[in-house]
SERO-4910 file (N, C-alpha, C, O; in steps of 0.05 Angstrom, whole numbers):
BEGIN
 pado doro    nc1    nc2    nc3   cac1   cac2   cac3    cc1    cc2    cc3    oc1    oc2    oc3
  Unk    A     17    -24      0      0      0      0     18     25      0     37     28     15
  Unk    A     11     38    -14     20     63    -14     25     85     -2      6    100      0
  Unk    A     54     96      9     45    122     32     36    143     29     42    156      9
  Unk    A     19    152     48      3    178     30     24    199     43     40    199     62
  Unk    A     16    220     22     45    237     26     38    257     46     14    255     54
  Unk    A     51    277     57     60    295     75     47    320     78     27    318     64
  Unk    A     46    338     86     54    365     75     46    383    103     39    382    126
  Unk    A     53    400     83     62    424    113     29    442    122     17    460    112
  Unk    A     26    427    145     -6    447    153      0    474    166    -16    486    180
  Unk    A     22    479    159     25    511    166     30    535    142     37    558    147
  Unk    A     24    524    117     29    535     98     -3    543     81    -21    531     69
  Unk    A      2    561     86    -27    578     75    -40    561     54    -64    554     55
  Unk    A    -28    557     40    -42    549     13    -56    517     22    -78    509     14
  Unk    A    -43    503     37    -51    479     49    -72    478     70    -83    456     75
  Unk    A    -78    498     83    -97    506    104   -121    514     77   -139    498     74
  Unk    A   -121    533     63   -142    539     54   -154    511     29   -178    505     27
  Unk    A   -136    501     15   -153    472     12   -163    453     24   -179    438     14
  Unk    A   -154    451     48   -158    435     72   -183    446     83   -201    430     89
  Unk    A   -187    472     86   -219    475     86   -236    476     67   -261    477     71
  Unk    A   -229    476     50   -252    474     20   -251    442     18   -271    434      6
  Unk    A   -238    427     23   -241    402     27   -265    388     60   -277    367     61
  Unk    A   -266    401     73   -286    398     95   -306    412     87   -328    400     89
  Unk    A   -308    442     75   -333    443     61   -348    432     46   -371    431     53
  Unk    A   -340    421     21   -350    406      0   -364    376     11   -384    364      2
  Unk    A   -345    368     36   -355    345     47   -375    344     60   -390    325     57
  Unk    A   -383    364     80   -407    379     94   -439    376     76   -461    367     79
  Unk    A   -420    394     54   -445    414     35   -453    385     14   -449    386    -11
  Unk    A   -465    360     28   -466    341     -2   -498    357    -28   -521    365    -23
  Unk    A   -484    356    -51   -500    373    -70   -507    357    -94   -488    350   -109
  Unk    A   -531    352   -101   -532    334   -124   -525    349   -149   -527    336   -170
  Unk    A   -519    368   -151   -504    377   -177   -475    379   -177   -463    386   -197
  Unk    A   -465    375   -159   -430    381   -160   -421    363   -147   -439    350   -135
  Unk    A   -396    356   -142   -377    353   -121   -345    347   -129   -335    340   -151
  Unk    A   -340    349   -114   -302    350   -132   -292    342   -101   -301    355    -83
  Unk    A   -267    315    -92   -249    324    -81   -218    323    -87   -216    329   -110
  Unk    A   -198    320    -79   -174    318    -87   -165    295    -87   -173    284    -66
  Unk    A   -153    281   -101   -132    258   -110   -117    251    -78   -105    266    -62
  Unk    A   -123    225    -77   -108    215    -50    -72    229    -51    -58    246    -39
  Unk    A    -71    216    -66    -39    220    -67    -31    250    -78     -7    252    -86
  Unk    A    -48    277    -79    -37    297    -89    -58    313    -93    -74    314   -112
  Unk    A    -54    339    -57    -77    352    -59    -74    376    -72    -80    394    -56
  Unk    A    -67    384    -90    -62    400   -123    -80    394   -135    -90    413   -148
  Unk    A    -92    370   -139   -106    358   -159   -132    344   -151   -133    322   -141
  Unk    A   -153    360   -159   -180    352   -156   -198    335   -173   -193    338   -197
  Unk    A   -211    323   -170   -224    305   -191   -259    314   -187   -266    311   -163
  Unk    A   -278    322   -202   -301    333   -196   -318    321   -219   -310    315   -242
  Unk    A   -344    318   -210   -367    309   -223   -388    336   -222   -394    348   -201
  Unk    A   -398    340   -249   -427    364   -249   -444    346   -254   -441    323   -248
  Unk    A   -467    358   -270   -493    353   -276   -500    368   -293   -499    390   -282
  Unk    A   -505    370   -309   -511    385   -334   -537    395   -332   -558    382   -328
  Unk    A   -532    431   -335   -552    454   -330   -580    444   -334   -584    432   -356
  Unk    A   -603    446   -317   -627    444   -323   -636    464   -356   -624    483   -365
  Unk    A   -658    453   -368   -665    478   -390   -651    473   -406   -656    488   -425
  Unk    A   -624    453   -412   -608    459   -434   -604    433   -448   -612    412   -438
  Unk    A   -591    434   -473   -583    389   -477   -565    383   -469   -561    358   -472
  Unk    A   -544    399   -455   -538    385   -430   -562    371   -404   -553    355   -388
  Unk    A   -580    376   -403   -601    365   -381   -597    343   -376   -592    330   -396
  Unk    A   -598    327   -349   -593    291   -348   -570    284   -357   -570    261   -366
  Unk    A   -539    301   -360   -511    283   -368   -500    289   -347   -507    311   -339
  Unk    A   -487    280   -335   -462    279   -319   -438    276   -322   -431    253   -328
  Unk    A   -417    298   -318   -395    303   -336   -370    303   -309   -370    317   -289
  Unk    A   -354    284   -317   -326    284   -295   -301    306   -308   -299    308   -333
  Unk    A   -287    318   -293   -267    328   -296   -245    331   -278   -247    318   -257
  Unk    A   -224    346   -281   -199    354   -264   -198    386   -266   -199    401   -285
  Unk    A   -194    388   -239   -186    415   -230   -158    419   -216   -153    417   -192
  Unk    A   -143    425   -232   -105    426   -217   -107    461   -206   -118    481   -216
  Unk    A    -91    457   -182    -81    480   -176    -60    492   -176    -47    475   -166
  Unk    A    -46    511   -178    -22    524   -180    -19    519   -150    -37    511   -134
  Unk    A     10    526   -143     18    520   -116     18    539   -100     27    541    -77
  Unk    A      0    564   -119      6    591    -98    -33    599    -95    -42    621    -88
  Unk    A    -50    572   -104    -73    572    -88    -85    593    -68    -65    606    -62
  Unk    A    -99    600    -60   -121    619    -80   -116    652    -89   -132    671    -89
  Unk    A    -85    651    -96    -82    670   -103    -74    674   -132    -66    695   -141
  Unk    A    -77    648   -147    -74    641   -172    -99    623   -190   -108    606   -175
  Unk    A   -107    622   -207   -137    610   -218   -130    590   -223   -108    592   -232
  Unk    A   -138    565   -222   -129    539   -229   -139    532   -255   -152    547   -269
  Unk    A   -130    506   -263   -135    499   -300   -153    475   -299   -154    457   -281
  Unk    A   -166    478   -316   -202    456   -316   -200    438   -346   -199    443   -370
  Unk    A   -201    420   -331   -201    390   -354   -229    378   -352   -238    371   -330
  Unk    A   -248    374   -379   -263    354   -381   -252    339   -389   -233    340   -404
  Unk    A   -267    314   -377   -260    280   -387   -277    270   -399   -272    253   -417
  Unk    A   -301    278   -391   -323    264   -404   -340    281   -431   -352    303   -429
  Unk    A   -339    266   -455   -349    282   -480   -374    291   -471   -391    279   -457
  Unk    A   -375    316   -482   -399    334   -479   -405    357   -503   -425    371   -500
  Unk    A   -393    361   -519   -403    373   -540   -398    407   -536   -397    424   -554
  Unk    A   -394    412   -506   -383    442   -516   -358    442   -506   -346    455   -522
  Unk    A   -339    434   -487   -319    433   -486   -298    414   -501   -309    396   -513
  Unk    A   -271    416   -501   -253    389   -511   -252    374   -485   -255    381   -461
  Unk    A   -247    352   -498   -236    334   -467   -208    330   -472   -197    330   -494
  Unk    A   -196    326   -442   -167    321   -446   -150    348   -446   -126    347   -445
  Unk    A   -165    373   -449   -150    394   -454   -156    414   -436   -180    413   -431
  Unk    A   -138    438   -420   -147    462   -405   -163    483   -422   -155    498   -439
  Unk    A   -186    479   -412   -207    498   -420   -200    534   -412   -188    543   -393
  Unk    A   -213    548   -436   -204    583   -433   -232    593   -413   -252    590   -426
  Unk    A   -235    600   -396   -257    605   -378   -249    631   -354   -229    631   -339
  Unk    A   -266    645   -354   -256    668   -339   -249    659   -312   -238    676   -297
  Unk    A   -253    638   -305   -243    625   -280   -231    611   -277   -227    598   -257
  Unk    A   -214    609   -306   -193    583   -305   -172    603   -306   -174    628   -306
  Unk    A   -146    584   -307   -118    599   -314   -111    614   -338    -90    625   -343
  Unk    A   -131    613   -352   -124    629   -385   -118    659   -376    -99    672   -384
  Unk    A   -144    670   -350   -151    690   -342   -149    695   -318   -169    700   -305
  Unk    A   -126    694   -308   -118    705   -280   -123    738   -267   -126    747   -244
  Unk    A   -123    752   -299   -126    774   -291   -159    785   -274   -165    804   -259
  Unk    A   -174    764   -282   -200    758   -268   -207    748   -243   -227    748   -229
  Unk    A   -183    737   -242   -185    711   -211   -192    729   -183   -189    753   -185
  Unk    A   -200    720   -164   -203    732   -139   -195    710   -121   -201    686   -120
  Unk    A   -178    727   -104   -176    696    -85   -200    685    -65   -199    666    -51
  Unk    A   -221    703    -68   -242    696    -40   -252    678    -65   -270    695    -65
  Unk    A   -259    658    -90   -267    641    -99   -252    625    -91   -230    628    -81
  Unk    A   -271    598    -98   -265    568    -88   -278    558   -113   -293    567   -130
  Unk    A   -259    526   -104   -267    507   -114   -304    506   -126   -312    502   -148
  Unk    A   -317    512   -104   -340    510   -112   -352    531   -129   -370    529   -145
  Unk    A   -342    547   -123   -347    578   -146   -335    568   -174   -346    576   -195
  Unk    A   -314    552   -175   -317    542   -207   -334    519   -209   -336    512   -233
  Unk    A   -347    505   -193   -364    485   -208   -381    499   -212   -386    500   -237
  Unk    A   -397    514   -197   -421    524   -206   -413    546   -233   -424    541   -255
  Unk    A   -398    564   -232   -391    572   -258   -386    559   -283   -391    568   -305
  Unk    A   -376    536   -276   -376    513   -301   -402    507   -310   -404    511   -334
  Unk    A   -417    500   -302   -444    492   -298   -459    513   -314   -471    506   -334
  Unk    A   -459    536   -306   -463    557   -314   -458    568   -345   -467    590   -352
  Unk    A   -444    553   -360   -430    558   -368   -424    558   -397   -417    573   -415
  Unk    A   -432    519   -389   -437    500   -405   -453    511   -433   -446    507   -456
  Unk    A   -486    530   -420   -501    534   -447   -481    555   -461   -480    555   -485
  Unk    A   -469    568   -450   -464    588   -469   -455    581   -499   -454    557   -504
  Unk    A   -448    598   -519   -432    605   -546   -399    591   -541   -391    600   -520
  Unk    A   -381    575   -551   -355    572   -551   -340    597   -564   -321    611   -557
  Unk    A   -355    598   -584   -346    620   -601   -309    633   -604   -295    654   -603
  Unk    A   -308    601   -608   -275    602   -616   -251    604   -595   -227    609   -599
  Unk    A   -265    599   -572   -255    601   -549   -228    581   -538   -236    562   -551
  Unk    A   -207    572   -527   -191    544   -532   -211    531   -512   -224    541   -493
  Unk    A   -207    508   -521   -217    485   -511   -244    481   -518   -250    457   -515
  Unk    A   -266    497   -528   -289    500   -535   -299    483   -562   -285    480   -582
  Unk    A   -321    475   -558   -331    468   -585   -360    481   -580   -369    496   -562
  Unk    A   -371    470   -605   -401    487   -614   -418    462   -634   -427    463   -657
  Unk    A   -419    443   -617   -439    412   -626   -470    428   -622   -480    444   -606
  Unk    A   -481    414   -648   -509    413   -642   -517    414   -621   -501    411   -602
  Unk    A   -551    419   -615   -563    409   -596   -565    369   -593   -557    352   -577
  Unk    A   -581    369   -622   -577    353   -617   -563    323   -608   -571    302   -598
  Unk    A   -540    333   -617   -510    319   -607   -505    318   -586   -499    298   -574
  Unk    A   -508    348   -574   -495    349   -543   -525    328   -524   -516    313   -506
  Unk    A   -556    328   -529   -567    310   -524   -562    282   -515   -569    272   -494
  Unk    A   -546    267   -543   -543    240   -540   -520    237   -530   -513    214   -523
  Unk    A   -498    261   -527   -476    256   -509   -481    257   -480   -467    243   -465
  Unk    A   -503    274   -470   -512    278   -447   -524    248   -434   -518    241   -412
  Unk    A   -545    230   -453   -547    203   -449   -529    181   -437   -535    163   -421
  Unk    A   -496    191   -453   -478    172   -456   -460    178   -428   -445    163   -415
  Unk    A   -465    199   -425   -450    204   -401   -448    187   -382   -428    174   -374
  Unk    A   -467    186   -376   -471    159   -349   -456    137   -344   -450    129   -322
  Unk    A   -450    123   -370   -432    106   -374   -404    115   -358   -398    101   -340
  Unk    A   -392    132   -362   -363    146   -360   -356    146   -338   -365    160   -320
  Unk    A   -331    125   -335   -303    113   -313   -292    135   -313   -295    149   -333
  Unk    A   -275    144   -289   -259    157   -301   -229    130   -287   -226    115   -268
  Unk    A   -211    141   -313   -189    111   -311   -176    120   -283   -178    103   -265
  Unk    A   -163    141   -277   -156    145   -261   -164    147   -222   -150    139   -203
  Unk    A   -190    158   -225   -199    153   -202   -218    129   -193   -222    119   -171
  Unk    A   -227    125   -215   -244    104   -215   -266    114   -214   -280     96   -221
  Unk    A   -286    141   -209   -307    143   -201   -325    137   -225   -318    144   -248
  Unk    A   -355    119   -221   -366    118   -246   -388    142   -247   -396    150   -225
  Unk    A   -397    153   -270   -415    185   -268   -444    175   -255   -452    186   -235
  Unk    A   -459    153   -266   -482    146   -256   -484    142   -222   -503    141   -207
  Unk    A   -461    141   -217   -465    129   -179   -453    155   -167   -456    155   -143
  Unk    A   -440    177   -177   -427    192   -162   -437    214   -146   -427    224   -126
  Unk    A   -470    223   -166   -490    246   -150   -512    239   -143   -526    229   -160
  Unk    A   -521    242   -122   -552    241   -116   -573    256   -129   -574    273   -146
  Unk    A   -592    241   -116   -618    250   -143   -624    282   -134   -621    295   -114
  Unk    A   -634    287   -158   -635    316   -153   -678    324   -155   -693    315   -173
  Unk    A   -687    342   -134   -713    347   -137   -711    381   -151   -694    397   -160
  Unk    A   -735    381   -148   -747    411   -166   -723    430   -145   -702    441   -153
  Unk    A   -735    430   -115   -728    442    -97   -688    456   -105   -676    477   -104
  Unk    A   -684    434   -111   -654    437   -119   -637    444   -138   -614    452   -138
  Unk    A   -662    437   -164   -662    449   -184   -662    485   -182   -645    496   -196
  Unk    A   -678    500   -167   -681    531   -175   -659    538   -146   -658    562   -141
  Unk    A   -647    523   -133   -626    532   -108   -602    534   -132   -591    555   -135
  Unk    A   -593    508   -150   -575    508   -160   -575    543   -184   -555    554   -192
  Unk    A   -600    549   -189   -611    562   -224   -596    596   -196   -580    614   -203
  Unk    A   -607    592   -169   -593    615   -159   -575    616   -153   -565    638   -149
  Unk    A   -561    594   -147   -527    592   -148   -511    607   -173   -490    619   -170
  Unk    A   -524    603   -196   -514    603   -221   -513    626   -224   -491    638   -228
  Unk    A   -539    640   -223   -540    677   -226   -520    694   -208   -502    709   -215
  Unk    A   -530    685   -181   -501    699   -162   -469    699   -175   -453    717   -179
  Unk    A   -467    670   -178   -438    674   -186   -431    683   -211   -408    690   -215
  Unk    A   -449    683   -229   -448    694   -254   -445    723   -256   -435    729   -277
  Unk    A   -449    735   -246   -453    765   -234   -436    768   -223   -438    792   -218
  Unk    A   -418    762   -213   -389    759   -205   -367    758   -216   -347    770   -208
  Unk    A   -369    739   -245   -353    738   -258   -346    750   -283   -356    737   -302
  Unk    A   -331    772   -290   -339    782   -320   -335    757   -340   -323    736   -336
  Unk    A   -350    767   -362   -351    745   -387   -315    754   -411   -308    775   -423
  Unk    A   -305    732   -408   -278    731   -418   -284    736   -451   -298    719   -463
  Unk    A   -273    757   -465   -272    767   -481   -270    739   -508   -247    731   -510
  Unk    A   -289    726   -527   -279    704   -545   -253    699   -562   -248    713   -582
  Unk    A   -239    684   -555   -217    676   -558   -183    689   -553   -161    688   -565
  Unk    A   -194    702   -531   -177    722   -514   -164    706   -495   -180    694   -480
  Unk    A   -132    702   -489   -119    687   -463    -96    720   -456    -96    744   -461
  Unk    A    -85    705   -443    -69    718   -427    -36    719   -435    -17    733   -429
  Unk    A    -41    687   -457    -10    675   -481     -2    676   -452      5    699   -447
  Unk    A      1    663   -436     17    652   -416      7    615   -411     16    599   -394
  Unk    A     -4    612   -423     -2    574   -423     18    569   -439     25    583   -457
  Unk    A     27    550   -433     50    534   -454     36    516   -472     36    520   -496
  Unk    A     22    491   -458      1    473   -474    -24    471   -460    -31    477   -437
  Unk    A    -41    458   -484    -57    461   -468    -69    424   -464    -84    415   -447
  Unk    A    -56    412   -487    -67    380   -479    -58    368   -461    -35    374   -461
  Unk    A    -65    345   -434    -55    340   -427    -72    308   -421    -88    299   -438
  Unk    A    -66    295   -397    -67    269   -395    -85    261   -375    -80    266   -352
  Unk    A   -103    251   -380   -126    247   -346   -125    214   -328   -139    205   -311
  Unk    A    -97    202   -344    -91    175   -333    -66    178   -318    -67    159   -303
  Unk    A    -46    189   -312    -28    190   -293    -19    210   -292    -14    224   -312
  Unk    A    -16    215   -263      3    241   -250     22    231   -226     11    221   -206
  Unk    A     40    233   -226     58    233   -206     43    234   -178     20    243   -175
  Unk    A     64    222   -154     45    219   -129     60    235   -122     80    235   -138
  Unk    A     62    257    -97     76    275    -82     92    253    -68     78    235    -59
  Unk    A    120    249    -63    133    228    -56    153    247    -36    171    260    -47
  Unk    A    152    247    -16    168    249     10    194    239     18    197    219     32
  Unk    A    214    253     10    241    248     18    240    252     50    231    274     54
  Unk    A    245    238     74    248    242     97    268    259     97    263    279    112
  Unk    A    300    259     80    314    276     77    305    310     77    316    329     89
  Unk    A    284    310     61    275    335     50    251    353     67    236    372     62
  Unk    A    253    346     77    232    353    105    241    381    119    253    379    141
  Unk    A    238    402    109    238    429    114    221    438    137    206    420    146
  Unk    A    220    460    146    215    469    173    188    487    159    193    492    135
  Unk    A    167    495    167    139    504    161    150    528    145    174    533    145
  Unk    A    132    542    130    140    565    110    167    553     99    182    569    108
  Unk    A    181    537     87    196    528     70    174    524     41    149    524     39
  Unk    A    192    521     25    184    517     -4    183    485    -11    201    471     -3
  Unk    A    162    476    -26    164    447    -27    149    443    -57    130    457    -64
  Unk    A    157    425    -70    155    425    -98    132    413    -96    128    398    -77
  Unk    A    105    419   -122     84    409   -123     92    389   -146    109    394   -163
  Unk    A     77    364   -145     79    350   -172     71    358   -192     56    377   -190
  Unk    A     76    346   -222     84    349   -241     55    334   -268     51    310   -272
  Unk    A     43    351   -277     23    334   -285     34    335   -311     44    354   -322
  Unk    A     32    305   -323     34    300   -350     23    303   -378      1    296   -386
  Unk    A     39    314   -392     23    322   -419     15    305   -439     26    283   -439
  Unk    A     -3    309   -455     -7    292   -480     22    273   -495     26    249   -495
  Unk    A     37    294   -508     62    286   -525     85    278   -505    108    272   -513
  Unk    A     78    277   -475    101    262   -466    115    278   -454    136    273   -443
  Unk    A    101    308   -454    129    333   -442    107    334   -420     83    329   -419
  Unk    A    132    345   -399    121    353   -374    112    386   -370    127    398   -386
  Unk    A     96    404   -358     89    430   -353    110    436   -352    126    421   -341
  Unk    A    117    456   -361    154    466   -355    142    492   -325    124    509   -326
  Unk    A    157    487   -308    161    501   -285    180    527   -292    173    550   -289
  Unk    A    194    522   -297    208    549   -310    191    562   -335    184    586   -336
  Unk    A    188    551   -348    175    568   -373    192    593   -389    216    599   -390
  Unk    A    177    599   -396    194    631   -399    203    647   -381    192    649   -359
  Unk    A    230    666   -390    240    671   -368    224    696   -349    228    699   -325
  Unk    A    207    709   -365    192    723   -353    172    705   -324    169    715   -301
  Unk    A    163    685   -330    146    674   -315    160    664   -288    153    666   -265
  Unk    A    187    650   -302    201    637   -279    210    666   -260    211    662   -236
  Unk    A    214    687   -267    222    712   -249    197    722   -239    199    736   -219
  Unk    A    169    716   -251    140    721   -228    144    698   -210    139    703   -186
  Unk    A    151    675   -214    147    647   -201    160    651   -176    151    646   -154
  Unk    A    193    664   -185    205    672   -153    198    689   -132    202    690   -108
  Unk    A    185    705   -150    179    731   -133    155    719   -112    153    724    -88
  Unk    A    139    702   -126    115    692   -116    124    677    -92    116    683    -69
  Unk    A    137    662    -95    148    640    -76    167    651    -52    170    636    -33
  Unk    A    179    678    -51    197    694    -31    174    703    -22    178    709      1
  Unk    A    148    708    -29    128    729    -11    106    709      5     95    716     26
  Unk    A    100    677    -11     89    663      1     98    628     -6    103    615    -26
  Unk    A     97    625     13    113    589     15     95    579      4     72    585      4
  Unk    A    110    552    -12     92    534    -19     79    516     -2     72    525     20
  Unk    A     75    491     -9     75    468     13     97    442     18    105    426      1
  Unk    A    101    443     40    123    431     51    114    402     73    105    404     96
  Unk    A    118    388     63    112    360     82    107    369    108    121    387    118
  Unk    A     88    357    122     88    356    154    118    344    162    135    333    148
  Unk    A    120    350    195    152    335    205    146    305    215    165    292    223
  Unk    A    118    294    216    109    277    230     81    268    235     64    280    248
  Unk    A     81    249    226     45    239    226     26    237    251      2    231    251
  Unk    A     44    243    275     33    246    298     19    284    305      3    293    322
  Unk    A     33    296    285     29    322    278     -3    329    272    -20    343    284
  Unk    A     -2    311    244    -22    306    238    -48    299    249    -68    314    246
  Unk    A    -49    278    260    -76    267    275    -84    298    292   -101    314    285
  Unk    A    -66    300    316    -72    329    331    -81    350    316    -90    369    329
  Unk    A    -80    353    287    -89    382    278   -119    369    266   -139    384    266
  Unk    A   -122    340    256   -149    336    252   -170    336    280   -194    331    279
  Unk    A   -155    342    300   -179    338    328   -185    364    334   -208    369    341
  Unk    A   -163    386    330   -168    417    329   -201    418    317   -211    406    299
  Unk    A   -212    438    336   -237    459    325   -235    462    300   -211    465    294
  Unk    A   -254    463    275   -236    479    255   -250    501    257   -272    502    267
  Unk    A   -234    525    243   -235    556    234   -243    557    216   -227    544    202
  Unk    A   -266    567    196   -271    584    172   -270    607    174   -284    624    186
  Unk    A   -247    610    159   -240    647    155   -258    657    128   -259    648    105
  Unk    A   -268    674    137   -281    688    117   -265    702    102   -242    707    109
  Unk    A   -277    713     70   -261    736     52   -248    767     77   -228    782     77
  Unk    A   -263    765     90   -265    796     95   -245    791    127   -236    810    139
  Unk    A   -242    771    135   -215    764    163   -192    763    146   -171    773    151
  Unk    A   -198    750    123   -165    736    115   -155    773     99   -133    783    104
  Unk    A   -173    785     85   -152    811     76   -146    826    103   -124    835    103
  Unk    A   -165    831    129   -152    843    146   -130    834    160   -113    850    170
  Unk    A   -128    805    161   -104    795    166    -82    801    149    -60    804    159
  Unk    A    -86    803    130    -64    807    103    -57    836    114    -35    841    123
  Unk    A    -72    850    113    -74    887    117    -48    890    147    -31    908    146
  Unk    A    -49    874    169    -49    873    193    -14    865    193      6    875    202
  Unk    A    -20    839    176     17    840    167     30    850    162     53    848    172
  Unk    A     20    871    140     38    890    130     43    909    145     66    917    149
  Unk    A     17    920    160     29    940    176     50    931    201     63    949    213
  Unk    A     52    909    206     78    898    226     99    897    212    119    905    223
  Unk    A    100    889    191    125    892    176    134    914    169    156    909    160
  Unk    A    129    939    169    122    972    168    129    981    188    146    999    185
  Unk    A    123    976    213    136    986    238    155    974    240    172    987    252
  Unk    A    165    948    233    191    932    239    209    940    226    230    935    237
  Unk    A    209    951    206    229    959    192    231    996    205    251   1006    215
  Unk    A    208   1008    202    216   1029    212    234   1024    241    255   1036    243
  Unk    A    225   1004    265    241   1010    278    272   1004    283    289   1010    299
  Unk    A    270    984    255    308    982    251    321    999    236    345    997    236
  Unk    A    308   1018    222    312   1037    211    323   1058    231    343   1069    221
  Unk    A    317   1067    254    314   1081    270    336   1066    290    348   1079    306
  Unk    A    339   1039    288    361   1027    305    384   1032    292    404   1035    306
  Unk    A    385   1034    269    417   1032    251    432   1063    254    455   1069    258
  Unk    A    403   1084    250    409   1115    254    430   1123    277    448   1139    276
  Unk    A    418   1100    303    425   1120    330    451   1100    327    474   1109    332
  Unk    A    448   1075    320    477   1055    323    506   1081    302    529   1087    310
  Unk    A    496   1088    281    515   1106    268    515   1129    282    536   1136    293
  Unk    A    499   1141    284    510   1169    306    523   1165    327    535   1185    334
  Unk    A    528   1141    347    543   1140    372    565   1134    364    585   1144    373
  Unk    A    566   1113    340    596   1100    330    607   1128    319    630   1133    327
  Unk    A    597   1145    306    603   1167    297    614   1195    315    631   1211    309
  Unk    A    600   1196    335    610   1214    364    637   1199    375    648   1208    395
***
């Protein structure tokens, strides 16, 4: 059996999936649910339901949701698996909430703010968009049928067993889910990116497991490499990229840590018995706000230490 891997529960980005992972589990929803890959919580695996009112109606569609390692302050990239007639499968979709469009991103969205936006989404125009197609109705219909059938190889989940039945009642909760967040999100200009993807095909049958060097076991706020998801042709995401990117990448990573293995699985158990905390949008920027200003007086007051240290050395 396999060890499940590590990571550091003091590192922001691991705390805030770690509660969108107890939310989602709480909140069971017959139109959505997504959680993360045993072996690599970067990587989500999610099931919708296809929009009431549309020929998506009655399909159920699996996908992958990967995250950047600087979580939720970066938009993550959205894979369908299962054919559906307006997206590609196998490939990162262009969506104002995906990574095409960061310049849109907000970090107070979650996980669940892109399913329901996906969802949302679905009827619209592709209108040349990447990853988009523009199938009949009637096509996207009998793909909506076929859905049900659909394994996914990797996680195993089958679409027919994965959501509960859905009533009227849930039907017009979900139709106001959709409006709220839609109203939230501007509509991404057609066939407009950001030209910061490298590719966009990639692979929905293997990804690397996060694998734990005991050697490599860094102290909390250290930097810790996220795995590596595999592309179509055999190349890996390039982490460096261009050199422009790899010089945002550092900057990103000196101001906030990645995730870093826990030091110990006894660590662990004790922080799952902890109370948990939901920080709201509006605690976590005053917290942010609250930092800075400590870091602001701290420097002013070494600023003011170095002054009087040179004037006495200087007398």
């Amino acid at each position: 059996m396999a060890e499940q891997p590590k990571y550091n529960m003091n590192n922001s980005s691991i705390k805030r999936i770690m509660l969108e992972v107890k939310e989602l589990q709480r909140d069971v929803n017959p139109h959505y649910t997504a959680r993360p890959l045993d072996d690599n919580l970067f990587e989500w695996h999610f099931t919708i339901r296809g929009p009431p009112d549309s020929p998506f109606e009655g399909g159920i569609y699996h996908g992958r949701i990967i995250l950047p390692a600087d979580y939720p302050f970066k938009p993550p990239n959205i894979v369908l698996l299962t054919p559906n007639g307006r997206f590609e499968v196998n490939k990162k979709i262009c969506l104002s909430i995906s990574a095409y469009h960061p310049e849109f991103w907000q970090p107070g969205w979650s996980i669940r703010t892109v399913l329901v936006a996906l969802i949302g989404f679905m009827p619209t125009k592709g209108e040349g968009a990447i990853g988009a197609l523009d199938y009949t109705s009637e096509e996207r219909i009998v793909l909506a049928k076929q859905s049900h059938t659909y394994r996914c190889p990797q996680c195993g989940c089958l679409n027919s067993e994965t959501l509960p039945e859905e009533t009227e009642e849930d039907r017009q909760k979900l139709q106001d889910q959709i409006d709220e967040t839609k109203s939230q999100i501007p509509q991404a200009p057609p066939g407009e990116t950001n030209g910061k993807q490298e590719s966009n095909n990639v692979v929905a049958t293997t990804v690397p497991a996060l694998v734990v060097d005991p050697a490599a076991v860094v102290a909390p706020g250290a930097i810790a490499a996220v795995p590596d998801v595999q592309l179509l042709d055999g190349e890996k995401e390039e982490e460096n990229g261009k050199e422009e990117e790899e010089v945002e990448r550092r900057s990103v990573r000196e101001r906030r840590p990645t995730p870093a293995p826990a030091p110990a699985p006894e660590l662990q158990r004790e922080a799952a018995t902890q109370p948990e905390v939901v920080i709201t949008e509006e605690e976590y920027n005053r917290n942010i706000i609250k930092r800075r200003l400590d870091i602001a007086i701290n420097v002013i007051f070494l600023s003011i230490f170095i002054l009087m240290a040179q004037y006495l050395y200087n007398s």
